[in-house]
C-alpha positions as CSV (number, residue, x, y, z in Angstrom):
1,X,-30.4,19.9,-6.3
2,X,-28.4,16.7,-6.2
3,X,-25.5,16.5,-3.6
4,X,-22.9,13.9,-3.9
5,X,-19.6,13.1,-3.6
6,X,-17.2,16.3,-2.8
7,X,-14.2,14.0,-4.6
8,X,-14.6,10.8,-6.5
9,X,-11.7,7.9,-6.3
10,X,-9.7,7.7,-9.5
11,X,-9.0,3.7,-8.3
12,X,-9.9,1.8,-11.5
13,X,-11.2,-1.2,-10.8
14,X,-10.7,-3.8,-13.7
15,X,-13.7,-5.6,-14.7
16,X,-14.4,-9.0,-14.0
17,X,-17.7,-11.5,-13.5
18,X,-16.1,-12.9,-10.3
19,X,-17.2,-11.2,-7.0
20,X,-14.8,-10.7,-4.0
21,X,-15.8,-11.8,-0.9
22,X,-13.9,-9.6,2.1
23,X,-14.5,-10.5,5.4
24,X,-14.8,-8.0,7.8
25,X,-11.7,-8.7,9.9
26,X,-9.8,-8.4,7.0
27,X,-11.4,-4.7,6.7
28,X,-10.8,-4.2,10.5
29,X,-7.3,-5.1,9.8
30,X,-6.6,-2.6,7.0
31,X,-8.4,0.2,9.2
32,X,-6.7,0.1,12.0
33,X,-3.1,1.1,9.8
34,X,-5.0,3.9,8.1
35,X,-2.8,6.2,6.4
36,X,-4.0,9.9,7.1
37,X,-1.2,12.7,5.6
38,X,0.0,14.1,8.7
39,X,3.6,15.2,8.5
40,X,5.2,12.3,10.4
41,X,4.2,9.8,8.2
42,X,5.6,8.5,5.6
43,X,3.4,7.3,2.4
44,X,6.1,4.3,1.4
45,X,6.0,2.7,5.2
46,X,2.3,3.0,4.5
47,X,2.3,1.1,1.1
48,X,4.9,-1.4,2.4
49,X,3.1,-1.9,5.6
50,X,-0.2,-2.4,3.3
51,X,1.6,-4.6,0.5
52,X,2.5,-6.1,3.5
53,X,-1.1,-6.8,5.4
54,X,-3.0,-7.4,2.0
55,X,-0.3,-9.9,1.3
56,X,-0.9,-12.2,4.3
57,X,-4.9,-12.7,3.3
58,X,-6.1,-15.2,0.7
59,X,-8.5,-14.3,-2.1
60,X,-10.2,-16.2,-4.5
61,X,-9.5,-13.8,-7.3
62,X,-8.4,-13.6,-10.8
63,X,-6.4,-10.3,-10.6
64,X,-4.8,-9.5,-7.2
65,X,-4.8,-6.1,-8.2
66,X,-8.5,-6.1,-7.5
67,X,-7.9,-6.8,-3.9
68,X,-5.0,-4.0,-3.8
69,X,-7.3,-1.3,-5.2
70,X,-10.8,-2.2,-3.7
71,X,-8.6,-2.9,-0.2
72,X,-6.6,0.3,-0.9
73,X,-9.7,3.2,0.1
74,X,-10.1,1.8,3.3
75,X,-6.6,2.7,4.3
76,X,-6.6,5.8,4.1
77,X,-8.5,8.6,6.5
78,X,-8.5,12.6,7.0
79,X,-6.6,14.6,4.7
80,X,-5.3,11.6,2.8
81,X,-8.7,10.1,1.6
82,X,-9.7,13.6,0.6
């Protein structure tokens, strides 16, 4: 019997030939304002706040939606990435 994934992302990714190169502090940066449902916080501070981070680091990329939506997972934890 095959176990994967409880829940899968519905984060489309476009399609594109170019890889994206993250570095790991830029990871490490969207981690540490992880977004996680608890009652005192408030989703739009979070998406500001991320808008906010993702907007500060450069990409060489084609769509910068990419970065938003590959970026976008890794801040969210707990309840909220379920």
């Amino acid at each position: 019997m095959h176990q994967g994934p409880k829940h899968f992302s519905s984060i489309a990714i476009l399609a594109t030939n170019r890889a994206l190169e993250m570095k790991p502090v830029f990871l490490t940066l969207i981690s540490t304002h992880q977004f996680t449902a608890m009652d005192h916080e408030d989703p739009h501070t979070h998406l500001a706040t991320f808008y906010e981070l993702v907007g500060t680091m450069s990409f060489q990329s084609d769509h910068p939606e990419n970065v938003y939506m590959r970026l976008f997972p890794f801040s969210l934890a707990s309840k909220a990435k379920e």
